[in-house]
N, C-alpha and C positions, 0 to 999 in steps of 0.2 A: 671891269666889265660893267657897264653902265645898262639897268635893262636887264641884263642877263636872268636875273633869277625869275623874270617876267615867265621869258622865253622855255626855261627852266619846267614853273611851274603847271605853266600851259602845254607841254609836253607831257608831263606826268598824267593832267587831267585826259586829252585825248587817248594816251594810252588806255587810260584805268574805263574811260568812254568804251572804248573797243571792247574791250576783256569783257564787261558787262553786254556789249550787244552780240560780241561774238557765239556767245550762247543758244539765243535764238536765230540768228540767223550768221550766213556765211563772214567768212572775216574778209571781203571785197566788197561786198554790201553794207559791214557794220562799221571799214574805215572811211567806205563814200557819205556812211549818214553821218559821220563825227565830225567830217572836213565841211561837210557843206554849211554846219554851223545854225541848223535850225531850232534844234534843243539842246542849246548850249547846260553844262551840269553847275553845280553850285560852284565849283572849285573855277570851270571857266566864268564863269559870272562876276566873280573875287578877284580874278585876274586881270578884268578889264579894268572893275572900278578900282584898281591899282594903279593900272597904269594911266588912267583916266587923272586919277589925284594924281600922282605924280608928275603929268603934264601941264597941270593946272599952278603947281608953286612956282613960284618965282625963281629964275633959274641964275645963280652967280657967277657971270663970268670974267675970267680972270687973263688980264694979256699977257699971253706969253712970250719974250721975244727969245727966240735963239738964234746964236751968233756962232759962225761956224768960222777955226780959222783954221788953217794949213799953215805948217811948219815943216819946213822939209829939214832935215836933217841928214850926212852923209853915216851911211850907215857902212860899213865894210867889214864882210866876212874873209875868215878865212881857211882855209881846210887843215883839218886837222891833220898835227904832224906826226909823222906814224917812222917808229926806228926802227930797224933791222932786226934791232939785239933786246924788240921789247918784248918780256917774258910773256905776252899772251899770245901773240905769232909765233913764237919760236916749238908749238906742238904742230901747227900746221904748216911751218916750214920745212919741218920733221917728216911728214907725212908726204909732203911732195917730191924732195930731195929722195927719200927710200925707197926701194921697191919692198913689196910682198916677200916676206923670209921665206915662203913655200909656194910651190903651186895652189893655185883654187883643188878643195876637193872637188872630187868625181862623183857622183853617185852611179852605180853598175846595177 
C-alpha cells in the first residue's frame, strides 16, 4: 500500500477535527468546516509535508516484465465408483428395501 498510511493518518486527523468542533457546534456544520480545509490541525499540516517529501525523492523504478504462458494439458475426471455391497450404502439400502415394522403412532 504505497501512500496508504498518508490516507490513514489524514483520516484520523479529520475525525479527531470533528469530535473537537462537534462540541460547539452541530456535527453537519463541524464536518463541512473540516472538509473545506481552511484551518487545517497540526496532525493535517504533518500529513502534507509528508507527502510533500515523499514526492519530492527520487523515485526507483524497476522494469517488470511478465510473461504469461498457457499450457493446456488433458485433464480427465472420473466418477467415482460406488458398489452395491459397500458397507456405507448397505444402511440406506436397508432403509429403502424395508417397510416401517409398525404403523405411525396416532395421537387421540
Amino acid at each position: 500500500m504505497v501512500g496508504g498510511h498518508w490516507g490513514i493518518l489524514q483520516s484520523v486527523a479529520w475525525v479527531k477535527m470533528t469530535w473537537d468542533l462537534s462540541t460547539d457546534q452541530t456535527v453537519t456544520e463541524a464536518i463541512d468546516q473540516v472538509l473545506r480545509g481552511e484551518n487545517p490541525c497540526r496532525l493535517c499540516q504533518a500529513v502534507a509535508l509528508g507527502k510533500k517529501a515523499e514526492q519530492d525523492l527520487p523515485i526507483l523504478k524497476q522494469k517488470l516484465k511478465l510473461d504469461f504462458e498457457w499450457r493446456h494439458s488433458a485433464l480427465t475426471v472420473f466418477p467415482p465408483s460406488v458398489c452395491a455391497s459397500s458397507p456405507c450404502l448397505r444402511p440406506v439400502r436397508e432403509l429403502i428395501a424395508s417397510s416401517p415394522p409398525l404403523p405411525p403412532p396416532r395421537f387421540v
